[in-house]
C-alpha positions in Angstrom: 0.0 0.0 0.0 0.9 3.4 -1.0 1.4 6.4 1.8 1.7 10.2 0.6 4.3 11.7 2.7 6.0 15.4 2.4 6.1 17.5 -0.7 9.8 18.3 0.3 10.8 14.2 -0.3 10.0 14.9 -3.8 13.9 16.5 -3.9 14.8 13.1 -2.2 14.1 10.6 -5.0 14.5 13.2 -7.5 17.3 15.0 -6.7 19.6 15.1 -10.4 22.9 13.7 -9.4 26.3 13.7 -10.3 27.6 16.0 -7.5 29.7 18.0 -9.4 32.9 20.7 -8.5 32.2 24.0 -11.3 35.1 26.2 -11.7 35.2 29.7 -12.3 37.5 32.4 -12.9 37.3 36.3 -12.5 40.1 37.9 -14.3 42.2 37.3 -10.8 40.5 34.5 -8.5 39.7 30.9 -9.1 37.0 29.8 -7.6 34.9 26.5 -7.1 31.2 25.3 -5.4 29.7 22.6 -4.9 26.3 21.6 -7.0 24.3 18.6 -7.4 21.4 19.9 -9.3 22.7 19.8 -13.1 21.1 17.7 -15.8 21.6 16.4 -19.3 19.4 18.4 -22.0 20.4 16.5 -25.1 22.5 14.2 -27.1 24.5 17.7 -28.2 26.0 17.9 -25.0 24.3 20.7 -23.5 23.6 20.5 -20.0 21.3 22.3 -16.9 23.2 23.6 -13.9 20.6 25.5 -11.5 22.1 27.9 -9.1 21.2 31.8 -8.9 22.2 35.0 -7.5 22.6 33.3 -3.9 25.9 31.8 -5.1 29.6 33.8 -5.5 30.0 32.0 -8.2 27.2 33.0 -10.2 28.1 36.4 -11.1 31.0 35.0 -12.3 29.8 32.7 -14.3 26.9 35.2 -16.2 29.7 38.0 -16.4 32.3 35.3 -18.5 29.8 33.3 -19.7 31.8 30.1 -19.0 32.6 27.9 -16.4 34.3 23.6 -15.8 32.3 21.0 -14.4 34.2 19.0 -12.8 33.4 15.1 -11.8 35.0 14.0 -8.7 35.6 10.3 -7.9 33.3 8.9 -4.6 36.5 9.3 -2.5 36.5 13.3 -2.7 33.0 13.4 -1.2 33.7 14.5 2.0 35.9 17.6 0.7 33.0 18.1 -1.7 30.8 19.0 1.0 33.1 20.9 2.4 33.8 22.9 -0.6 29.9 23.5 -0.6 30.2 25.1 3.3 31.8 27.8 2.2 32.1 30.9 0.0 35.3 31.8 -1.8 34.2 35.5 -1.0 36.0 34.3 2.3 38.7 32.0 1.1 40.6 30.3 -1.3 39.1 27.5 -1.9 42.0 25.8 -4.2 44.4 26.6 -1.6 42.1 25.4 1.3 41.3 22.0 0.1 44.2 20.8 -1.8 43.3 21.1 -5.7 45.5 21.8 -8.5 43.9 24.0 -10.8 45.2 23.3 -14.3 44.9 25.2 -17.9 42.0 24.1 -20.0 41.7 24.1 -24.1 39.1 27.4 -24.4 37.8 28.3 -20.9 39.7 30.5 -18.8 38.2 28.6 -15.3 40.6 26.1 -14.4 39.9 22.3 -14.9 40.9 20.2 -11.2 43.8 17.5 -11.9 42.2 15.2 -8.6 38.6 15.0 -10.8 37.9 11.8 -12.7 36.3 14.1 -15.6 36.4 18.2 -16.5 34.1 19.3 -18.7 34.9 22.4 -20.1 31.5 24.9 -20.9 30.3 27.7 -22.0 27.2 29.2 -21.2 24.4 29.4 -24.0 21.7 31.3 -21.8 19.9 31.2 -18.8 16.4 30.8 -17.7 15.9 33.0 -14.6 12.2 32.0 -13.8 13.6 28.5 -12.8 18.0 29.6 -12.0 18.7 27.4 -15.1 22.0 27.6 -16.5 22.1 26.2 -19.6 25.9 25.0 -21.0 27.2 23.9 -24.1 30.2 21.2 -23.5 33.3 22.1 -25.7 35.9 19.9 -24.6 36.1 16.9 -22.2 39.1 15.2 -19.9 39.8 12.1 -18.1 42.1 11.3 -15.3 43.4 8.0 -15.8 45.2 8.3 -13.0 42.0 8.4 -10.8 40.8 5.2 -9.9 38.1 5.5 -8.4 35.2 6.1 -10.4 32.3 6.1 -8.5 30.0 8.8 -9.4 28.8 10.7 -6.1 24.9 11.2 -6.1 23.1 13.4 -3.4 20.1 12.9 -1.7 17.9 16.2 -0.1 18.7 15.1 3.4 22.5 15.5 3.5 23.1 11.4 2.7 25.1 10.5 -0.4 25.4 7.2 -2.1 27.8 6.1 -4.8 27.7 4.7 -7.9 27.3 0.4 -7.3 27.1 -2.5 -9.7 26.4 -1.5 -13.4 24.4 -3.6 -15.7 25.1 -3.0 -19.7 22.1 -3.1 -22.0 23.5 -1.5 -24.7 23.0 -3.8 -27.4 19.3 -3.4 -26.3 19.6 0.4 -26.8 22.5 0.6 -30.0 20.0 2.1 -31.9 19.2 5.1 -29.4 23.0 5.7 -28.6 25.0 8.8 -30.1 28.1 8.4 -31.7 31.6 8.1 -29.6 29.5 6.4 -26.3 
């Protein structure tokens, strides 16, 4: 038997997932935050990252109009939270939590060298009503150095879990797949 419980576990089940590390650079400052609600619009690698005026890094972002995602293995989570506690208003957050900031291809924000995955964007517009960023992907690295690559996946209650056993179906789906996955 079904039981309705609160609006507000909606964000529980639903809650988008990779937690993800975006960079950001000013003209003088890196800077990184922590974000979990981003999302896949397409098979043209544009993606959703929701965030808003409530976050340093926003200006940032809307003023250079590009930013990194950055996908850090299961084993950073902790620092990831802590990265998220935090405003680099206050501090340096590269400095403060051990990450080495490293050139990218055509974004000035820097990639991180202990992710798994950078994904370097830049930002194609934004829908206010709803703090949607919407990003275009234009180049992608992989640290084959990192191991571990459990994806980290947030729940709305301050619980994480990370990525388990994976099943393949994809000669079930080969016809629904994009080229180059």
């Amino acid at each position: 038997m079904l039981k309705e419980t609160d609006i507000e576990k909606s964000l529980y089940y639903m809650e988008p997932g990779p937690v993800v590390l975006v960079t950001s650079f000013d003209g003088k400052k890196k800077n990184v935050m922590t974000i979990s609600w981003t999302g896949c619009l397409d098979f043209a690698q544009h993606f959703t990252l929701c965030t808003g005026p409530w976050n340093h890094s926003f200006d940032v972002i809307m003023k250079t109009k590009e930013c990194v995602l950055a996908i850090p293995p299961a084993g950073m989570s902790e620092t990831v939270v802590r990265i998220g506690d935090v405003s680099g208003t206050e501090i340096d957050k590269f400095k403060a939590f051990g990450l080495t900031g490293l050139k990218g291809k055509t974004v000035r924000a820097p990639l991180i060298k202990e992710c798994m995955a950078n994904i370097e964007c830049r930002v194609t517009d934004y829908v206010e009503e709803y703090g949607l960023i919407i990003l275009e992907a234009l180049h992608v690295w992989e640290n084959p150095d990192v191991t571990d690559r459990r994806l980290i996946h947030a729940f709305a209650d301050g619980t994480f879990s990370y990525d388990g056993e994976r099943v393949s179906h994809r000669e079930l789906m080969a016809d629904k797949l994009p080229p180059g996955l």
